[in-house]
C-alpha positions in Angstrom: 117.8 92.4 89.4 117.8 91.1 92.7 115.9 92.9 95.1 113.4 91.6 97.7 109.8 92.4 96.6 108.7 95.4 98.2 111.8 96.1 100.1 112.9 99.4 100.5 113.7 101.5 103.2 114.8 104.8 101.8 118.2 104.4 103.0 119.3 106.9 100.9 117.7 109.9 102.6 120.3 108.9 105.4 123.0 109.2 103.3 121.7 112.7 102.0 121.2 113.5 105.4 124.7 112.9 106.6 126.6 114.6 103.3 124.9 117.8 104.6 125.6 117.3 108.4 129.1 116.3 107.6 129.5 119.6 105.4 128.6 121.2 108.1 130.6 120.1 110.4 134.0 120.5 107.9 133.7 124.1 107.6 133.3 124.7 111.0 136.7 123.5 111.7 138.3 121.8 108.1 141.7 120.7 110.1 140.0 119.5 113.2 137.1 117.7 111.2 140.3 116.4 108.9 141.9 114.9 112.0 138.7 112.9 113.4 137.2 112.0 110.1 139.2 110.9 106.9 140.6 107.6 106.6 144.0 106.7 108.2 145.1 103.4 108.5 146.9 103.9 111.9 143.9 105.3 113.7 141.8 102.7 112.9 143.7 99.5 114.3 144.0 101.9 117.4 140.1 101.8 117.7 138.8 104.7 115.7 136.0 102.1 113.5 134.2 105.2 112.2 136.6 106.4 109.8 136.0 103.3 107.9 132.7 105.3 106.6 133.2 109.0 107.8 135.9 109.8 105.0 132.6 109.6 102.5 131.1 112.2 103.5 133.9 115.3 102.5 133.2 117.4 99.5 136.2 118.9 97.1 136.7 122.4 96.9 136.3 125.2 99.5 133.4 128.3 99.2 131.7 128.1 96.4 133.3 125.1 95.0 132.6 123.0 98.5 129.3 124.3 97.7 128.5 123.4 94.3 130.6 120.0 95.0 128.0 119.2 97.9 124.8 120.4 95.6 125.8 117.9 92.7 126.7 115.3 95.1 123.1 115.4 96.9 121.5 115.7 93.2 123.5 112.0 91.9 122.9 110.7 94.9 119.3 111.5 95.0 118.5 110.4 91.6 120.6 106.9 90.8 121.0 105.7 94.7 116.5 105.8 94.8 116.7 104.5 91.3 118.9 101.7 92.5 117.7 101.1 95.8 114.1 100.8 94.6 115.5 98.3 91.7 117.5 96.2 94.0 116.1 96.7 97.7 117.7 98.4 100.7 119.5 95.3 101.7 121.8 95.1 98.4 122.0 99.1 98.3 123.5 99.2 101.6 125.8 96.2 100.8 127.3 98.1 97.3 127.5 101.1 99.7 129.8 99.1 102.7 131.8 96.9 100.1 132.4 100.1 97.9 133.8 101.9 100.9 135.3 99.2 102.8 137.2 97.9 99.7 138.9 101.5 98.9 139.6 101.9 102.6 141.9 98.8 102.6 143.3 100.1 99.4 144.1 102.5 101.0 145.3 100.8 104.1 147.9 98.6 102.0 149.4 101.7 100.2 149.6 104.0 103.5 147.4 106.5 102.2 144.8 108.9 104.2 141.3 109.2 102.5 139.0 112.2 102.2 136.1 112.3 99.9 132.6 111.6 98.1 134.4 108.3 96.0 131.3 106.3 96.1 128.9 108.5 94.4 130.8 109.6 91.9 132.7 106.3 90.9 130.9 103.5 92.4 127.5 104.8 92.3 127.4 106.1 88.9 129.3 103.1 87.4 126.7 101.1 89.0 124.0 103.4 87.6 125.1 103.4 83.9 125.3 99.7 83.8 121.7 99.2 85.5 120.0 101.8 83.3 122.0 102.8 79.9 119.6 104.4 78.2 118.9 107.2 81.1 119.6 110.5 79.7 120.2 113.6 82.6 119.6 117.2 80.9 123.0 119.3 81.9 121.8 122.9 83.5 117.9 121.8 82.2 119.2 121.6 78.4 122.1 120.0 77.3 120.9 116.1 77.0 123.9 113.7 78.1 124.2 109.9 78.9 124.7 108.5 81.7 126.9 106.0 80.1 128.8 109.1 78.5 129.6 110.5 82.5 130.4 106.8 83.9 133.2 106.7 80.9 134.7 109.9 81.5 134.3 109.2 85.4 136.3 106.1 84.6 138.7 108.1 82.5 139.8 110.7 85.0 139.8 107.9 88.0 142.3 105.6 85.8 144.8 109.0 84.8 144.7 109.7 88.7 146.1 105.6 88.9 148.3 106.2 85.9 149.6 109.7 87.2 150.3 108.0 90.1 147.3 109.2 93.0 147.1 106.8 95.3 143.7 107.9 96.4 142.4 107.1 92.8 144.2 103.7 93.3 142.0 103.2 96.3 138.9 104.3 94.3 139.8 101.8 91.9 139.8 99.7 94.6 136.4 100.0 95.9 135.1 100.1 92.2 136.2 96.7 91.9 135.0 94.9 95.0 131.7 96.4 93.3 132.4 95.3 90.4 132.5 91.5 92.0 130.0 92.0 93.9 127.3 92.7 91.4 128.7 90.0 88.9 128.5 86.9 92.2 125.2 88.4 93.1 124.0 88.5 89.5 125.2 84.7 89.1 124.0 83.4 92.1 120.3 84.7 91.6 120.7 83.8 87.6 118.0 81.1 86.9 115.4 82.1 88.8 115.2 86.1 89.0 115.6 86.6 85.6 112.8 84.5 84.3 110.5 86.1 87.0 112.0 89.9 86.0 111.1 88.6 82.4 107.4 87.5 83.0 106.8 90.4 85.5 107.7 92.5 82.3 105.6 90.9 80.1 102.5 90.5 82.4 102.9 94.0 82.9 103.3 94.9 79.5 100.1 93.2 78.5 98.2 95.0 81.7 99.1 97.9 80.0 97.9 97.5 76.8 94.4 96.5 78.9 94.3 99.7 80.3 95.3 101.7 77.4 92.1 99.8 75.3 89.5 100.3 78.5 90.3 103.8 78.7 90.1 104.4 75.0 86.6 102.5 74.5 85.8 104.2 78.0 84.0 100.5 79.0 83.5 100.9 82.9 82.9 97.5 82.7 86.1 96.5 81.6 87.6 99.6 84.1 86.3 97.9 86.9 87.3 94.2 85.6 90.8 95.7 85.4 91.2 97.5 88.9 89.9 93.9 90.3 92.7 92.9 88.6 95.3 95.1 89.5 94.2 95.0 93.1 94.7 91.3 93.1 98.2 91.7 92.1 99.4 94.6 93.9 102.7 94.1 96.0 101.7 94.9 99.8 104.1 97.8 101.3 105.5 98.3 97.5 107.0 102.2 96.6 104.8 104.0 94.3 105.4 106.7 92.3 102.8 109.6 92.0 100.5 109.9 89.6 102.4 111.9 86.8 105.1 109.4 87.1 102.8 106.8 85.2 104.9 106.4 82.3 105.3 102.6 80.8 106.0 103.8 77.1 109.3 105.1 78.5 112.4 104.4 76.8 114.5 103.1 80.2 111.9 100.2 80.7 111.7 100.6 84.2 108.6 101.8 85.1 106.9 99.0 83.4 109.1 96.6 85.6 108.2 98.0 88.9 106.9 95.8 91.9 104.5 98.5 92.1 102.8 98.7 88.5 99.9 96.5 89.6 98.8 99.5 92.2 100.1 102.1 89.9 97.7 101.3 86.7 94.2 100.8 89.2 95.0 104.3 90.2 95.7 105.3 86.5 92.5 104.0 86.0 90.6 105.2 88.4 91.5 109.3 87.8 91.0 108.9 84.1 88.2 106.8 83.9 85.9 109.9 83.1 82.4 109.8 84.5 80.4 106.8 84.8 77.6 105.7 82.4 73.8 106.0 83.7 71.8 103.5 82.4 68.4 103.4 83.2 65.3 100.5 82.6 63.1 101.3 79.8 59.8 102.4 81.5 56.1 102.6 80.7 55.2 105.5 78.2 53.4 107.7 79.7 51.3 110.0 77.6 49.7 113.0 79.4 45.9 112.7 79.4 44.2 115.4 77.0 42.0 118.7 78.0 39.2 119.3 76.3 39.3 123.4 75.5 35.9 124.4 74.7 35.4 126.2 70.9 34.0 129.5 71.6 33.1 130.2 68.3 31.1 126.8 68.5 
């Protein structure tokens, strides 16, 4: 939508890295690590800046629970925040990820309320994710297939009971959901005119390159192979995110492989490992006709 080409710095294995560091630390000491690191109002005008961001990183849940809470956290958080980062650059990612957290903190701030928990990846972050890509579909234990529209709207449905039974931590999710919210709809607005167009002819261009490769392959034409990789050489993205090779999919129904910065590179390899062997052709040459040996008759 509005990412900087090529831009992205994988911020998200960061955030990965400190869920499990800060699940660590909780269950070596859960009131200790509850006193230094959720969100208090107080502590922070006296100086203690970090639990503006620490507060994130708590899982629900003790044992198994904790457990299973910090596995699906890792797995959402894996799969929409490198969806979304890739889509929109590290810049904007880190930016939902601040405004998101800062915006429930002085929710929470203004009702006198502590905070303790993973609020932005499973409201922010998967709101986000549902509006970006609608069509995605996650399997449930490998089998059950479920949108990921269907999980933002009962994510939003248990966050707004929590306001309307009166929680004032889901008041300060709600909080952070809508500085999001705002934030994505300015951005969106302010890079209107000219991102979309170029998101639109990016798509098409690459839609076309497609069908180019798809008719090269199928002919099997190494000229028109090796016209193509030219081609897709010219255009590729310096420093772009690739996928590897089985991730070549363009006829997908979420559309977003085909939009990526990184198709041009993506379909020279393609063509490259399925191009098949090359054609020898060879110069017609001279006929040569091996000279006859007289065999002498002995009945002559």
């Amino acid at each position: 939508m509005f990412r900087t080409r090529g831009e992205n710095l994988r911020s998200v294995y960061i955030l990965l890295f400190l869920n499990i560091a800060f699940f660590f630390l909780e269950h070596q000491d859960r009131e200790k690590y509850a006193r230094l690191f959720k969100f208090d109002g107080a502590a922070v005008r006296a100086g203690e800046v970090w639990r503006l961001v620490t507060y994130q990183f708590t899982q629900a849940g003790s044992g198994f629970m904790a457990m299973l809470s910090l596995f699906i956290t890792l797995l959402l958080l894996y799969m929409m925040g490198t969806a979304l980062e890739e889509e929109w650059g590290t810049r904007h990612f880190i930016t939902l990820f601040l405004l998101s957290t800062l915006g429930s903190a002085a929710v929470a701030s203004m009702a006198g309320v502590p905070l303790l928990g993973t609020y932005f990846v499973y409201f922010t972050l998967l709101f986000v994710y549902a509006a970006a890509f609608p069509q995605q579909t996650f399997f449930l234990f490998g089998m059950v297939p479920i949108r990921v529209r269907v999980l933002a709207l009962f994510s939003l449905a248990v966050l707004l009971y929590g306001v309307y039974a009166g929680s004032f931590a889901n008041l300060a999710a709600l909080g952070g959901a809508t500085v999001r919210v705002t934030f994505v709809v300015m951005t969106a607005a302010a890079f209107d005119e000219e991102p979309r167009v170029k998101v639109d002819s990016t798509l098409m261009h690459n839609a076309a390159r497609h069908a180019g490769v798809k008719h090269a392959l199928a002919i099997a034409s190494d000229s028109e192979i090796d016209r193509l990789i030219a081609e897709c050489e010219r255009d590729t993205v310096p420093g772009v995110n690739i996928c590897p090779p089985a991730d070549y999919k363009p006829e997908n129904a979420d559309g977003y492989c085909i939009r990526c910065d990184g198709f041009a590179e993506c379909s020279a390899r393609h063509l490259r490992i399925h191009r098949g062997p090359r054609s020898v052709s060879t110069a017609p040459s001279a006929l040569v006709v091996p000279s006859a040996r007289v065999v002498p008759n002995p009945e002559a």
